[in-house]
N, C-alpha and C positions, 0 to 999 in steps of 0.2 A: 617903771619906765626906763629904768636906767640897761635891761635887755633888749630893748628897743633900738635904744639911743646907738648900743655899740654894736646892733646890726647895721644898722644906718652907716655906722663909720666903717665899720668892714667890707661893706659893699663900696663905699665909696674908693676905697684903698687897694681892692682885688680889680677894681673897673679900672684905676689908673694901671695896675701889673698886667703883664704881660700875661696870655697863658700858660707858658711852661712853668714862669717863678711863681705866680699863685697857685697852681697844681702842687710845686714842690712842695710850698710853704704850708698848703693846706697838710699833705701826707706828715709833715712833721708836725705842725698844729696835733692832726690825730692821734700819734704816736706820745708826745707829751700829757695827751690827754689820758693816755693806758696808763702813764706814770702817776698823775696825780690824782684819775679819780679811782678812788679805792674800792669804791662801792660796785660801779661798774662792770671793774677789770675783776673783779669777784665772781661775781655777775658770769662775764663769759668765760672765765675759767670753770663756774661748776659747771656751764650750759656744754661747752666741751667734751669734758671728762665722762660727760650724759653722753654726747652722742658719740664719743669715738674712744669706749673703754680700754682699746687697745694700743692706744696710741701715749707715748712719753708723755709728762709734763711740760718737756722743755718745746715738745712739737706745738702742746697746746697753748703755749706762750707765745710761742710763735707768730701761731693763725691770729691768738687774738690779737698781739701788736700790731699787725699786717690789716686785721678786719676795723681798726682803730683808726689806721692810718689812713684807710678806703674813704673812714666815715667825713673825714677829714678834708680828705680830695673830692669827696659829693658836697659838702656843704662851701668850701670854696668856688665849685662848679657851678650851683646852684645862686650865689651870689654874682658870678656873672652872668647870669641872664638878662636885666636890660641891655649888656653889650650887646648880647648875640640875638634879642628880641627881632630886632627890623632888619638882620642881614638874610641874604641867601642862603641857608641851611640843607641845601639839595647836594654838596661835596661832602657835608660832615656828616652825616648818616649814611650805616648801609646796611640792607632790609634782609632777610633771611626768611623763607615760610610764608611769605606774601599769598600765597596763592589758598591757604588757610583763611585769611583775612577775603577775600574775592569770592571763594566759594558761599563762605556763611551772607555775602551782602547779597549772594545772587536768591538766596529763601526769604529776603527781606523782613525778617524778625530780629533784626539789631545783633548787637557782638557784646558780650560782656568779658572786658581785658580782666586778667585775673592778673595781679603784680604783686611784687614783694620785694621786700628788703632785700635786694640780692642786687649787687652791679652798680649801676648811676642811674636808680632810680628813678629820683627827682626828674631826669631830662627826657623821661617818658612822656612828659608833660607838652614837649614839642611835636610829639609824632603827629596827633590831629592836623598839624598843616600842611602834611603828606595827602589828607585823604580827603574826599570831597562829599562828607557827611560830619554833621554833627557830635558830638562827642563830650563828656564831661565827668571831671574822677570824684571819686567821693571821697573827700578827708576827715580826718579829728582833728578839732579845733581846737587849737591852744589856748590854753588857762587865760595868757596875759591878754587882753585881745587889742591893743594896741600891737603887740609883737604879729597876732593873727591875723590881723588886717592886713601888716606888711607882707608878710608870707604868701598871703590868699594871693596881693596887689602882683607881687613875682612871677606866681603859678599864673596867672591871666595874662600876665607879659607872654607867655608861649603860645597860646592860643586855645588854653581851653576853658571851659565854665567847669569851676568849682563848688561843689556839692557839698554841704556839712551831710556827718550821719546823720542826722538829726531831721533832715529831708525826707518828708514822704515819699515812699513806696511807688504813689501815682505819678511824680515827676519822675522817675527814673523808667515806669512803665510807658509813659507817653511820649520819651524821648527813644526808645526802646522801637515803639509802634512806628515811630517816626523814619525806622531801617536805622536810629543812631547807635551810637557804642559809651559803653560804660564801663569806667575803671575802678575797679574795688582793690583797695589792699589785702590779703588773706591771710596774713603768717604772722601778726601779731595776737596777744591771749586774748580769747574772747569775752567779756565780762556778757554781753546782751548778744543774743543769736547762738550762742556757741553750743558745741559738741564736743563731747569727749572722744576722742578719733588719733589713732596711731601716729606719732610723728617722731623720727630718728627711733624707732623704736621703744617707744613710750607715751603714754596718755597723754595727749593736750589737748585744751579748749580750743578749737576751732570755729572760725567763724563760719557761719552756713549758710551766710547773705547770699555769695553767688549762686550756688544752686536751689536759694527758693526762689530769687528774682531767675531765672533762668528756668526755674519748673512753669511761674508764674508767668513767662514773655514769652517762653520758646525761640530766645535768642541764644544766639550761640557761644559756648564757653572756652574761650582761648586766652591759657595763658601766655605772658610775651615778658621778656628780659633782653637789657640792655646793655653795653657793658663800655667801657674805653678799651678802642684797640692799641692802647699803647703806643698811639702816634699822635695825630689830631683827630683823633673822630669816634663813631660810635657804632656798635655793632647791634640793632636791633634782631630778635629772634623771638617770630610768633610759633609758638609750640603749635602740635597739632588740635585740633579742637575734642574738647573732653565729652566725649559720647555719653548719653543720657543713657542708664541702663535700664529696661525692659522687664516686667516680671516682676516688680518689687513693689511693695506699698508705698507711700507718699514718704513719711518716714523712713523707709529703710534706702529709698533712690536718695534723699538728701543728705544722707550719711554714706553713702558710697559715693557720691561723688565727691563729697568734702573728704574721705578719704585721695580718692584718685588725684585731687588738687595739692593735696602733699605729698605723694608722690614724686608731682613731676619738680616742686622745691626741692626735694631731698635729693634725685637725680644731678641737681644743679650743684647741692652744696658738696657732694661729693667728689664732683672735680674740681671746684676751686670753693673751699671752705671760707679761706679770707675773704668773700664778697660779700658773707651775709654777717647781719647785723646779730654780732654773739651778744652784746652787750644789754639783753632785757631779758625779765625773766620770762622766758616763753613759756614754761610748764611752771604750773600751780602749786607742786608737792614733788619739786624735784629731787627730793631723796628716795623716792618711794618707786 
């Protein structure tokens, strides 16, 4: 309980601050965090040195201090959302690739958002009250679940219905049917669903929920990322939508699109590396 308790009080304490000094405060919260957790900051230094063999040490110190400090500034962000639940949110958002998003609602077989660790995240969670259809993300549910209850309570502050994985197949197909949209995370190791499928150039588990739910719906597969423009506000960008390819067995279309899905991550991490979360082991045998 006592993880609980001192989310309770960090939210209470970021909702009195301002947003520029809980934004600081979070990026230095994060950055203390590279120093003190060991385990970690290990962590994203071998996941680094994996993907960017050519690059210094002291580069890859860098990125992860900086990807540390991101995590920092998202979970600060994140704890203010009852402030910014009931405001106007029509100035702080600004949309990129909409017309992605319109085309797939005009086939009316639903949208499945593909998202990742990459940017401010967590404030994806607001878009649905941009759009005037149903919508709801699938998460992993926290161990504690006193802590998971409050999290879940957050994420519903924005306006969307929250999904455990653990949610049948048929609720996301009937939500699906419905012309709604569905947001799956992609870029964490796969334990259930997964593939072994190229990523930074090397095997990892990937998950391949999107493109069976998506073989399975004939909804349309678009990933979207978000990011802070560095002022007040947010840069949403709906990639273009991930064409189903033609000619392949059942099998071999699922694994080429969960390729194509990492892909368009690695695109992303490669202009700005500090946005994505180095800090988990994404590959299974990463000396190998």
């Amino acid at each position: 309980m006592f993880a609980y308790y001192l989310v309770l009080l960090a939210r209470d304490l970021i909702a009195a601050a301002g947003a520029a000094p809980a934004r600081s405060c979070g990026k230095i919260l994060g950055r203390l965090a590279w120093r003190l957790d060991r385990r970690h900051r290990r962590i994203a230094l071998q996941n680094l040195r994996l993907a960017f063999p050519g690059r210094s040490p002291s580069w890859c110190r860098k990125i992860g201090r900086e990807s540390f400090a991101w995590m920092g500034f998202n979970l600060v962000e994140f704890l203010r959302t009852p402030k910014l639940a009931g405001q106007d949110l029509s100035g702080l958002f600004r949309f990129q690739g909409w017309e992605a998003v319109k085309r797939a609602r005009a086939r009316g077989k639903g949208i499945i958002f593909v998202t990742f660790h990459f940017g401010n995240w967590e404030y994806l969670g607001f878009v649905p009250r941009f759009f005037n259809f149903p919508a709801a993300v699938v998460t992993q549910e926290i161990k504690n679940p006193a802590l998971d209850g409050l999290v879940s309570e957050i994420r519903e502050m924005m306006g969307v219905e929250i999904l455990p994985k653990t949610e049948s197949s048929a609720t996301l197909l009937n939500l699906l049917r419905r012309n709604g949209a569905v947001a799956i995370v992609a870029d964490q190791r796969a334990r259930k669903m997964g593939l072994e499928v190229e990523f930074l150039w090397r095997p990892a588990a990937t998950t391949s929920a999107p493109a069976i739910l998506a073989l399975r719906s004939r909804a349309a597969l678009i990933p979207v990322f978000i990011a802070f423009d560095g002022k007040d506000g947010y840069q949403v960008n709906f990639e273009d939508e991930i064409e189903v390819p033609g000619g392949l067995s059942r099998s071999e279309t699922i694994k080429e699109i969960t390729i194509r899905i990492n892909r368009v991550l690695e695109k992303r991490i490669m202009v700005a590396p500090e946005l994505w979360m180095w800090g988990h082991r994404r590959w299974l045998n990463p000396g190998k």
